[in-house]
N, C-alpha and C positions, 0 to 999 in steps of 0.2 A: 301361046296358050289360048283354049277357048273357054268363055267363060259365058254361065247360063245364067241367067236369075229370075226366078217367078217364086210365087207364094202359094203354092199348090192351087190345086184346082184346073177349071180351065181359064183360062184369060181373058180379061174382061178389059172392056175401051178403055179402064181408067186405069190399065196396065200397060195395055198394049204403045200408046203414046210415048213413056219415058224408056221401054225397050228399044222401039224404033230409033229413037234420038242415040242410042248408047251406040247404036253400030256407027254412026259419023262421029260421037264421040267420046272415047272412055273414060274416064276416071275416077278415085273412090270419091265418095262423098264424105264434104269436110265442109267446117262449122267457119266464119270469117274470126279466123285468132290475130289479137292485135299483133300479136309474136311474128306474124309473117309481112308485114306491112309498117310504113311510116303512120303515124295521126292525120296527114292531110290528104295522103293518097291511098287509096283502095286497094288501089292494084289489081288484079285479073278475076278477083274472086265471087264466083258465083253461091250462091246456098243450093242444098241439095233437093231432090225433087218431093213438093208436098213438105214441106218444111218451113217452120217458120223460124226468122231471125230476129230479135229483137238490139239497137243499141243505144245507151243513153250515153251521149256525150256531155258535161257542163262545164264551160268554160266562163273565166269569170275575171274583174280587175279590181283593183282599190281605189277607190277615190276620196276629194276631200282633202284639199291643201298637200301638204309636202308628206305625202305617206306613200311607202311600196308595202308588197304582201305581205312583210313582217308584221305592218299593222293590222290584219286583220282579229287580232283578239286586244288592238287598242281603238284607235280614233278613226281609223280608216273604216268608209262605210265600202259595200260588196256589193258590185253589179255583177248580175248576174243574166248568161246566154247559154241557155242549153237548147241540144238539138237532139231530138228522138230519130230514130227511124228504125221500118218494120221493111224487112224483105222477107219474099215468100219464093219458093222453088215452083216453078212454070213446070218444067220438066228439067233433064241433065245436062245444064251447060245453058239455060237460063234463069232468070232470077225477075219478077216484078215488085217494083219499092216504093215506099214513100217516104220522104223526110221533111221535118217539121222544124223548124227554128223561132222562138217566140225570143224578142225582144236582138234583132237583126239590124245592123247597121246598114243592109244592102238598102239603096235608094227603091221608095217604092213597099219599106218596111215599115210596121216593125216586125212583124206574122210573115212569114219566108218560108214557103212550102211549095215540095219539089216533086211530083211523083216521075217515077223513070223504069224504063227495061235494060236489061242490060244481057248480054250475051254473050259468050266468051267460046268463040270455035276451035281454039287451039289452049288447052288447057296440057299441055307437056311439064308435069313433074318430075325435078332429080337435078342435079348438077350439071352448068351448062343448057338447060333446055330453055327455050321462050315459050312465055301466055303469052296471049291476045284477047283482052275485051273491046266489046263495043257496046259503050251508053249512049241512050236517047232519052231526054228528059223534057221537063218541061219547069221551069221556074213562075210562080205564081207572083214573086211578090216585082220581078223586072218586067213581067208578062214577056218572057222568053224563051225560042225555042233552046237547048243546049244540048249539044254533043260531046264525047270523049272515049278518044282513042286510047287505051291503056295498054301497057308492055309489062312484064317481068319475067328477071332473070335470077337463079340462083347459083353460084359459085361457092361449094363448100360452105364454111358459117356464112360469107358476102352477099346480100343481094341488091338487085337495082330494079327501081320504079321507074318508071316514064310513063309521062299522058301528054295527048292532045287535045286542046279543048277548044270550041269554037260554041259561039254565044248570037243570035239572031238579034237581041234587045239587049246588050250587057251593062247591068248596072244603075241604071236610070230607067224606071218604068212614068216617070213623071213629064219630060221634058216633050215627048209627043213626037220627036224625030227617033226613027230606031239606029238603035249607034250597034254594027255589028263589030266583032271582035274576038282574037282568037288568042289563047294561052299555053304557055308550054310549063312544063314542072318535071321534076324530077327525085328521087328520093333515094335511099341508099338504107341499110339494115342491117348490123351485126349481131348475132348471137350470142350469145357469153357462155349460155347454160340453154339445154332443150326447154327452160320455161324463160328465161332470162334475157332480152335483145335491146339496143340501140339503135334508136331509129331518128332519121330526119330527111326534111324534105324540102324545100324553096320553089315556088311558083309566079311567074310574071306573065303581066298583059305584053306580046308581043307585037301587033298588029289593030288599029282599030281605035282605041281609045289609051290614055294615058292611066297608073295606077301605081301604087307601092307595092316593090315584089312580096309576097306570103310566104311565109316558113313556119317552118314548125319541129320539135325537138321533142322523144318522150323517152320512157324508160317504159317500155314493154312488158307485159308479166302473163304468163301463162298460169294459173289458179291449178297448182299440183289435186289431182285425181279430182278436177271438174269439165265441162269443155268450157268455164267462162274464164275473161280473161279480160286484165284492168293494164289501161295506159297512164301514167302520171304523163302531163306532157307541159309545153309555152308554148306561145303561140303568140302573133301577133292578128289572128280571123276571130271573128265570133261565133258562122256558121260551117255546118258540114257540106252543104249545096256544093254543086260545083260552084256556081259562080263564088260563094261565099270561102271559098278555099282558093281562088285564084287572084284575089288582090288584098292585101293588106293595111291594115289600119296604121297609119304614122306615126312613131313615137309611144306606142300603148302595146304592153307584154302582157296576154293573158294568162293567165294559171288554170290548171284543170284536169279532167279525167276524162276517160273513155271506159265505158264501161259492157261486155258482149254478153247477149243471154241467149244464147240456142233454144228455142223449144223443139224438140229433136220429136218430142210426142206427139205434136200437133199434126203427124201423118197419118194416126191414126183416125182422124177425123174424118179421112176419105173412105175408111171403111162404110162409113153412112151411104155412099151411093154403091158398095160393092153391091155386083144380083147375084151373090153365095149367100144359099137358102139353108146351109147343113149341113150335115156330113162328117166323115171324116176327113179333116184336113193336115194331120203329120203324117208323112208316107211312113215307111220302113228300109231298110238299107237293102240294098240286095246285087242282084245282075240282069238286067233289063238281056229279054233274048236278043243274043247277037251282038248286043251293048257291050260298054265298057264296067266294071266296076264301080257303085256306088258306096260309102264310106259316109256317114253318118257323124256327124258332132253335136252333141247334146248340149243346149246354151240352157244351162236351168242354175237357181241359186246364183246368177253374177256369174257363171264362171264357162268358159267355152271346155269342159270337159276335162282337161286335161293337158297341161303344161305341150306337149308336143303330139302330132299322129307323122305316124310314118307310112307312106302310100308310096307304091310303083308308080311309073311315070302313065299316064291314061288315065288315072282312077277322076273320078267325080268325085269331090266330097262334097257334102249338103250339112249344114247345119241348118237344125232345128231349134227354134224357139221355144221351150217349155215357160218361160216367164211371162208375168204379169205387164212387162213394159218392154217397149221395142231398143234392140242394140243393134249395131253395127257389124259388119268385118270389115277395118281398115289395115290396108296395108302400110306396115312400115316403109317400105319402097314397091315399088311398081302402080300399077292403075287396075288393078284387076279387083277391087274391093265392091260391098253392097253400099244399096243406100239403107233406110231403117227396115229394119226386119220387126216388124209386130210379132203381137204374143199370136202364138199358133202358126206363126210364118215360115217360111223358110229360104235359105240360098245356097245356089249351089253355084260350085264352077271347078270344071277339066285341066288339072295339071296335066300339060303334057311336056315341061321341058324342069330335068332332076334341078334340084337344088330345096332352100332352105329357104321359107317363105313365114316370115313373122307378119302379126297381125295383132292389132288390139280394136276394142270398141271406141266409139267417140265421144259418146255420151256420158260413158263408166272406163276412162283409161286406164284403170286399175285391171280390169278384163284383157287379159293377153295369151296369147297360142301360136304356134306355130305349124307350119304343116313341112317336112321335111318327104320332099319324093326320091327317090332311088330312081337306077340307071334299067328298064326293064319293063314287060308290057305287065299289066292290069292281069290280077290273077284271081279274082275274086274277095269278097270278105275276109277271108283269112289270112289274105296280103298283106293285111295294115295291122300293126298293133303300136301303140302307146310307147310310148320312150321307157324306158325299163321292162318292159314285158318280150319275153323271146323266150 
């Protein structure tokens, strides 16, 4: 299938860049759900382009004589570690971040802030396929450079994390000698329910310096028709950093949450440097001379028009945005989906091989469609009609 996407008009540099990116690498754009990942490990996942991510994780212990968590509404007093971090979409298949940890047991703490790129060239979703990221960071509070190699795999509900991590100054930004040092980790994820997963993860220093291996254990939750999404987890780390995730505290079980906020809107911010002066910007549906058939989906009120369209195999469909806020088209299965479609936007893309292609929004999953194509070439507008209508 070939697949187009622009926002009417002509094309402007601060389009042209995440197009180019798209032909080395496809896929739809998706929000970082803790449902797809363990707490300690990320896993492959980039944020979409022009996008911002927001995550507050706060993890926390009881102290104060012979007290666990239970005490926290008696005698036990509550330390408290929470870690922010904001990622932004570079373009498709990168992501620039920063993470912040206030009150960090990393050496060289207690303020632990990380900023990082992260990259991911092989983004292969569906059963059976492999990601591959690669982070490059930098830790403030060990003054370290850090690296990590990321993997995921999915098998039916099963998935598997792997990273490689490798640390220039690990651990110690005080002692004045740089101690380098590399880690391996691994995680694992079961689904229960499409909002519902099991997840855990274990991390050690293998090379370089000595440490207590990291794990961590949550109960995953997808937030039904939102894109945010909350982890109850333990943990034995206090931060999200790499380094802060690859060795463990001895003896101390934290408690806490992870908590995801997409601002899926904040793309339209880049409208500010568009040079579209005017005009009319919703096409009409029609047959470009010579062209293949174009087919029109109307995204107005929440709703992509109409429960199914039925197109011959060649049609273009285009949906257009009549709303006030931008949606998505994700695909159920395959990579051929947009990223945000602002109000006045549009996206389009070439079924050329029949079958039954569901879709919903990412921002509003209650928003769903499907495009059903037939065995046959492009016959024009009058090709396509709406599921009950013949």
């Amino acid at each position: 299938m070939d697949g187009i996407g622009r926002t009417g008009g002509a094309w402007s540099a601060r389009q042209l860049l995440p197009a180019l990116s798209a032909l080395l690498v496809a896929s739809p754009a998706v929000a970082q759900p803790v449902t797809e990942r363990s707490p300690n490990l990320e896993g492959t996942w980039v944020t979409s382009p022009r996008n911002l991510h927001f995550t507050f994780s706060h993890r926390f212990e009881v102290v104060g004589g012979d007290v666990d968590v239970t005490d926290i509404f008696g005698d036990g007093k509550i330390v408290n570690y929470p870690t922010f971090a904001l990622t932004y979409g570079l373009f498709d298949g990168a992501s620039l971040g920063f993470r912040y940890s206030s009150n960090s047991t990393l050496a060289g703490g207690p303020n632990e802030w990380q900023p990082y790129l992260k990259w991911s060239p092989l983004r292969a979703f569906g059963d059976g396929r492999l990601s591959v990221s690669l982070t490059a960071a930098y830790n403030g509070a060990a003054e370290s450079l850090d690296g990590e190699l990321g993997a995921q795999a999915r098998f039916g509900r099963f998935s598997l994390l792997g990273a490689v991590r490798g640390f220039s100054d690990a651990f110690d930004a005080t002692s004045g000698d740089a101690k380098g040092a590399m880690a391996l980790g691994g995680g694992a994820l079961f689904r229960l329910t499409r909002h519902l997963s099991l997840a855990a993860d274990v991390s050690d220093l293998v090379a370089g310096t000595d440490g207590e291996p990291a794990w961590s254990a949550g109960i995953q939750i997808g937030i039904p028709y939102t894109p945010h999404t909350l982890s109850l987890l333990a943990t034995n780390v206090t931060s999200g950093t790499l380094q802060g995730t690859s060795s463990g505290v001895p003896g101390v079980v934290y408690w806490g949450f992870e908590f995801t906020i997409p601002f899926s809107g904040i793309a339209r911010w880049g409208e500010v440097l568009d040079p579209y002066e005017g005009g009319a910007r919703l096409p009409t549906a029609g047959r470009a001379p010579g062209g293949p058939s174009v087919v029109e989906v109307e995204v107005r009120g929440f709703a992509f028009g109409g429960e199914a369209l039925h197109v011959p195999a060649g049609t273009i469909v285009r949906w257009v945005n009549h709303d006030a806020v931008g949606h998505t088209v994700t695909p159920e299965e395959g990579d051929w989906g947009s990223s945000l479609i602002g109000p006045g936007e549009i996206f389009e893309h070439a079924f050329s091989d029949p079958g039954e292609y569901a879709y919903h929004c990412t921002p509003h999953p209650f928003m769903k469609g499907r495009v059903v194509v037939t065995v046959g070439p492009a016959g024009g507008e009058d090709a396509a009609r709406k599921e009950g209508e013949s």
